[in-house]
C-alpha positions in Angstrom: -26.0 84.4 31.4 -25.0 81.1 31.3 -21.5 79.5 31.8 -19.8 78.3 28.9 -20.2 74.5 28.3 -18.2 72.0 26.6 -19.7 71.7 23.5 -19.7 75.8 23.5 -15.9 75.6 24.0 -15.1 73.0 21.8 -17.0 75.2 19.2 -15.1 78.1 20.0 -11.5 76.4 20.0 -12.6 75.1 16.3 -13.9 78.8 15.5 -10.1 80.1 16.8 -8.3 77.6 14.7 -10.5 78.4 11.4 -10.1 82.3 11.9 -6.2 81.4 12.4 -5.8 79.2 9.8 -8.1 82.1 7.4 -6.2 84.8 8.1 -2.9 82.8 7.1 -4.3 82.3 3.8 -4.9 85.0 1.0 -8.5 85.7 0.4 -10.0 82.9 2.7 -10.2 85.6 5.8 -12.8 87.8 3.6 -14.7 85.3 1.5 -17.6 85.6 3.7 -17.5 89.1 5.1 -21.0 90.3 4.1 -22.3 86.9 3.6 -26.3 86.7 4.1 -27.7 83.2 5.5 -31.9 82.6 4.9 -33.4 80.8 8.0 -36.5 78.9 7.3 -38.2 77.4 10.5 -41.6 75.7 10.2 -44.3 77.4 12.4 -44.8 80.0 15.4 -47.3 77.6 16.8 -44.8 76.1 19.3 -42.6 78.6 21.4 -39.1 76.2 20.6 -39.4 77.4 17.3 -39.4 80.9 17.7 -36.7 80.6 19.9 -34.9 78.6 17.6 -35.3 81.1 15.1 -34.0 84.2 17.5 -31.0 81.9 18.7 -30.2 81.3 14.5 -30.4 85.2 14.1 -28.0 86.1 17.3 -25.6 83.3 16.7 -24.9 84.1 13.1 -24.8 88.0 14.0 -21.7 86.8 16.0 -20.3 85.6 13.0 -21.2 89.1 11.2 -23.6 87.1 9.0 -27.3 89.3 7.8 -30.4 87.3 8.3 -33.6 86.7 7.0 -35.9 84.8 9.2 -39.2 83.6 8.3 -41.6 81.2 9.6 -44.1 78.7 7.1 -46.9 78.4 9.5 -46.5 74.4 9.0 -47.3 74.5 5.1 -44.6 73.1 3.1 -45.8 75.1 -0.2 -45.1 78.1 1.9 -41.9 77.1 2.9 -40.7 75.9 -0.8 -42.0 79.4 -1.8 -40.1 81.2 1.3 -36.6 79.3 0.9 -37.3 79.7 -3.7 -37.6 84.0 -2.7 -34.5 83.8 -0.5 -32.2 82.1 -3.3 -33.4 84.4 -6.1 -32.7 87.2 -3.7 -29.3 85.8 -3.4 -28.4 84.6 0.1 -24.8 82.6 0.5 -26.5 79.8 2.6 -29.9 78.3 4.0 -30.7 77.2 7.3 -33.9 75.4 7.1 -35.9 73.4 9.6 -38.5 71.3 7.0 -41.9 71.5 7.3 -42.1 68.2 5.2 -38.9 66.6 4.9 -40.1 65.2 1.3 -40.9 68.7 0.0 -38.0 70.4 -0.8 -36.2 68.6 -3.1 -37.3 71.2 -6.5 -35.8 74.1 -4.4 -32.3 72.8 -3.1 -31.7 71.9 -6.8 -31.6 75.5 -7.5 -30.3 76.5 -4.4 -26.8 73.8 -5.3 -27.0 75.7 -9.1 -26.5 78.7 -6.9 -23.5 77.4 -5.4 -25.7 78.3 -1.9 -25.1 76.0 1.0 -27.6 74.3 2.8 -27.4 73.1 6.3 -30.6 70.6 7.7 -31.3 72.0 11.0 -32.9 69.8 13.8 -34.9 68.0 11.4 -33.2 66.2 8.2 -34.2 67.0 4.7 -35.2 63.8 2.6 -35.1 63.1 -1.3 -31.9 65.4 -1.6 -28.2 65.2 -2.2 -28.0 68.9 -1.7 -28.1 69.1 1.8 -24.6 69.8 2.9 -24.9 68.8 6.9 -27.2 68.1 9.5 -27.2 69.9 12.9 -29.7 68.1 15.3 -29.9 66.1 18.5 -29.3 62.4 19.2 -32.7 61.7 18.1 -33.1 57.8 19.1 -31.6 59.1 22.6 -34.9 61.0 22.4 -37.1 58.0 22.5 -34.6 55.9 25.0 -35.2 58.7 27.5 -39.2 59.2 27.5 -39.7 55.2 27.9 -37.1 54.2 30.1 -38.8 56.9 32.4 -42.1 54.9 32.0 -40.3 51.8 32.5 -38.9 52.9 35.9 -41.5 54.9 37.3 -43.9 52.1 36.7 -41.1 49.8 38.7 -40.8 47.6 35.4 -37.0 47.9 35.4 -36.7 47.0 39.4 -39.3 44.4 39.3 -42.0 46.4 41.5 -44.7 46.7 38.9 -47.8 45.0 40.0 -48.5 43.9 35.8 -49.6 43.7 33.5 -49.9 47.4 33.4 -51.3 49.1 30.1 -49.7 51.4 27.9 -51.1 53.6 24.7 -48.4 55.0 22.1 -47.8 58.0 20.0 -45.2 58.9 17.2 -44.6 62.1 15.3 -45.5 63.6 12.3 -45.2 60.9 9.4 -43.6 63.6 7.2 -40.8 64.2 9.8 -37.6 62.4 9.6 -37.2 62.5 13.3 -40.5 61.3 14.3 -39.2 57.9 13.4 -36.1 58.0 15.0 -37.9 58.8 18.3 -40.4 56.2 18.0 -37.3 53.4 17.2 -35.4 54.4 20.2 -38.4 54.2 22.3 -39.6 50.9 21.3 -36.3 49.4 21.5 -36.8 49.6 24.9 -40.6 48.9 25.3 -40.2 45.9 22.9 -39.5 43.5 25.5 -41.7 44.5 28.3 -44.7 44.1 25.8 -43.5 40.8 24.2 -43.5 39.6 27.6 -47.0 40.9 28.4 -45.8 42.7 31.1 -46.8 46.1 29.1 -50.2 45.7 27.2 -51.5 48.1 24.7 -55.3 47.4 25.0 -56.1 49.2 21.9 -54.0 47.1 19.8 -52.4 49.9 18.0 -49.0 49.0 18.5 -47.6 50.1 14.9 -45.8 53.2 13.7 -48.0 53.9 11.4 -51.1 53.8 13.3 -49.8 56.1 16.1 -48.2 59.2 13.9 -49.7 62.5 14.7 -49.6 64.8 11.5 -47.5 68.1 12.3 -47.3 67.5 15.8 -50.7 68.5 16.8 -52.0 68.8 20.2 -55.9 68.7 19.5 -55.2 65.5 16.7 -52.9 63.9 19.9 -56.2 64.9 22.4 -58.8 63.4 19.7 -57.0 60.2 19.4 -56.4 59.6 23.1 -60.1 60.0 23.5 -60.9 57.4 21.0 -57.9 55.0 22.3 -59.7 55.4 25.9 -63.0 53.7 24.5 -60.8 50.7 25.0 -60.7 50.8 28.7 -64.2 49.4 29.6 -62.5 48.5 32.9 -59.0 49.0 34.3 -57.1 52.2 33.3 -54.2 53.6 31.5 -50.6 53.3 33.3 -49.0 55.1 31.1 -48.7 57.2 27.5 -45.6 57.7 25.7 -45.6 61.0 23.9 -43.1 62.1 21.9 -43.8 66.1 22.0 -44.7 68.1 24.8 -47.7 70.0 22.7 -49.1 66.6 22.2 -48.5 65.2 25.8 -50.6 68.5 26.9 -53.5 67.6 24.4 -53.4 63.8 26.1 -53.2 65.0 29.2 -57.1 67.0 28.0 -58.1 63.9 26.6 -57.3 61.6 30.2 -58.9 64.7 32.0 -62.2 65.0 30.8 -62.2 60.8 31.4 -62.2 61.2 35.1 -58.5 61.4 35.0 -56.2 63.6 37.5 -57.8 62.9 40.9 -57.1 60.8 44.0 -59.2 57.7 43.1 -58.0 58.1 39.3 -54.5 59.2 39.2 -53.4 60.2 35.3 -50.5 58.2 34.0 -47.1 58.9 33.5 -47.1 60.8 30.6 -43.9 61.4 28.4 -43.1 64.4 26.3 -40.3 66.3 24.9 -38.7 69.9 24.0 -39.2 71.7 27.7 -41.7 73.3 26.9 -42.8 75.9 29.7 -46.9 75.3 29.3 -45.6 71.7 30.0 -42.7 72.2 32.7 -46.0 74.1 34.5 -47.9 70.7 33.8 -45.0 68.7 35.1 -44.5 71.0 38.5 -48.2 70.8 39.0 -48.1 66.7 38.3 -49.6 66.5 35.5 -47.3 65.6 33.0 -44.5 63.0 34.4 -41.6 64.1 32.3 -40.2 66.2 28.8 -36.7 66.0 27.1 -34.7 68.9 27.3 -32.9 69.6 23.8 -30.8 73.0 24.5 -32.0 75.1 21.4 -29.2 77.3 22.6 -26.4 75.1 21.5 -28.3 73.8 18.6 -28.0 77.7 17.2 -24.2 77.5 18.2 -23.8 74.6 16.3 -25.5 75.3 13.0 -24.0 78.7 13.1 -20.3 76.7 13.3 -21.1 74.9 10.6 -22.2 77.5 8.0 -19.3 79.4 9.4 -16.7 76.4 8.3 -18.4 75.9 5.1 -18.4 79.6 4.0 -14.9 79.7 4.7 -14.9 76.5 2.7 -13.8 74.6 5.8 -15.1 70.8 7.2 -17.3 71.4 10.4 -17.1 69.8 13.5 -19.6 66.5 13.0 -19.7 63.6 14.7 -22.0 61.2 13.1 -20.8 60.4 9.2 -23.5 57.0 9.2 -26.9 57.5 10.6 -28.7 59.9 8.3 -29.4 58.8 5.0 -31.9 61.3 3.6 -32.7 58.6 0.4 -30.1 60.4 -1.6 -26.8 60.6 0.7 -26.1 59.9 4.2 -25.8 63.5 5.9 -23.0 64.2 7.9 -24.0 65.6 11.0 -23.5 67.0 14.4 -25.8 65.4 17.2 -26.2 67.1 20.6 -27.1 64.9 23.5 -30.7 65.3 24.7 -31.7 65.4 28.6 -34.6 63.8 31.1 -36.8 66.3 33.3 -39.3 65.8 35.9 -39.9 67.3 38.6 -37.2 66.1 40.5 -34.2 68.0 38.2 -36.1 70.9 36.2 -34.6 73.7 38.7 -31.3 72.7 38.2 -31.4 71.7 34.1 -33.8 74.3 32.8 -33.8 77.3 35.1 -30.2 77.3 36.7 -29.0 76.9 33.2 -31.2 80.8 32.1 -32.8 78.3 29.6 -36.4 79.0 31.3 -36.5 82.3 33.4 -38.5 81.4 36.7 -40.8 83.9 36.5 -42.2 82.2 33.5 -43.5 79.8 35.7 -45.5 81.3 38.1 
């Protein structure tokens, strides 16, 4: 069990003061006693998001909240349908982690009818003004972690790099709101080293647009890689920054059956993110160089808080009123800070904290 962090206490001194403040006040103390709360997380492809959806479900039993839990297998039509059954069934709030940020705009309309709160969990929900908050990461931290990793550990930042070295990018999914804000913070710091020709992307593709990988997908990530390698008639790749570690593992495929991943042919640093364990294997075995660590633990806590404030019709704790602007409101949200792993820190970050079990690793 791990010890109690900040952010966990903070959450719990806010808890106290609303249960205080409640119980002074006829009728507040009650209003959600029995309350129900539909979770709707986007696939069981990727083992975050199961966890996410267990850490949802213990959290909010903490509260003495019901839940129902189910997963869209990445189809937004599914999801729509999912989070449509769990308002006529009449649950008092939504959790929902989009499959399509674009899609479910239809659906919170009758979920606001319903006087049924909605809170955007880890990835924002566009086209709406019925999302009530957003519980995510720092998102653009995200991006300024995985390459300023590539810019030190190819000795850019120090001046060591014997340059121009080549780089190849990837973004997100296109239809998720985060992908962006990844890519952003990432290029804010590649920007300059590629202006200056010090970072070259021999395939050309340098733009956002070009380098989005629909849903996340490994084997798109792998096919794409493969294509992007055609470019290197001579030299080789230095590094690749990935965004998601079931991508970065797909890559990492791709740079293998090139010749990659030996002595005479070392595979390039290669980003990734979400601590993944088939990837923190990759990364002990030097594979993969690095993954951000985003504590789905406290991303539970904190999305639990806030549907626990608002169905006590309470503010939550937030800390960002400006950054989201789903294209119908800015979202106030609550943004966790993300954290850089290699192989250098994962003991102490994932496995001291109980977030991966060592065994897992062997």
């Amino acid at each position: 069990m791990r010890a109690r962090t900040p952010l966990a206490a903070a959450i719990a001194a806010s808890v106290l003061s609303l249960t205080l403040t409640a119980c002074g006040q006829d009728g507040d103390a009650s209003s959600s006693e029995g309350a129900t709360v539909g979770i709707a997380m986007p696939t069981k492809v990727s083992q975050r998001w199961i966890d996410d959806g267990n850490n949802m479900v213990d959290e909010l039993k903490q509260y003495g909240y019901e839940s129902t839990l189910k997963y869209a297998d990445n189809d937004p039509k599914t999801q729509v349908a999912q989070v449509e059954k769990m308002i006529s069934d009449g649950v008092d709030a939504l959790v929902i982690a989009s499959v399509d940020g674009h899609s479910l705009t239809d659906v919170l309309q009758k979920a606001a009818a319903a006087d049924i709160a909605v809170i955007a969990y880890d990835r924002l929900i566009l086209d709406s003004p019925d999302v009530d908050y957003y519980a995510s990461f720092d998102n653009a931290q995200v991006g300024e972690l995985q390459a300023t990793y590539i810019t030190e550990h190819l000795g850019l930042v120090n001046g060591t790099a014997k340059g121009p070295l080549t780089i190849e990018l990837f973004a997100g999914s296109p239809d998720d709101n985060n992908a962006r804000f990844f890519w952003d913070g990432a290029m804010e710091v590649l920007k300059p080293y590629i202006a200056d020709k010090e970072l070259v992307v021999k395939s050309g593709e340098t733009e956002y647009e070009k380098a989005t990988t629909l849903r996340w997908d490994g084997a798109t990530a792998q096919k794409r890689m493969t294509k992007l390698l055609r470019s290197y008639t001579d030299g080789r790749v230095d590094a690749v920054l990935s965004p998601y570690d079931g991508m970065s593992i797909g890559i990492i495929n791709a740079l293998k059956k090139q010749g990659y991943g030996t002595g005479a042919k070392p595979l390039p640093v290669v980003t990734g993110q979400d601590a993944e364990i088939p990837s923190v294997k990759s990364i002990i075995e030097g594979e993969q160089s690095q993954t951000v660590y985003k504590d789905t633990r406290d991303l539970a806590l904190v999305a639990a808080s806030m549907l626990n404030a608002v169905l006590h019709h309470r503010k939550p704790m937030i800390n960002d009123t400006t950054s989201y602007d789903n294209g119908k409101k800015v979202v106030p949200a609550y943004l966790i800070k993300p954290v850089s792993v290699d192989k250098d820190n994962y003991k102490d970050v994932l496995i001291d904290s109980g977030y991966i079990d060592a065994k897992d690793l062997k």
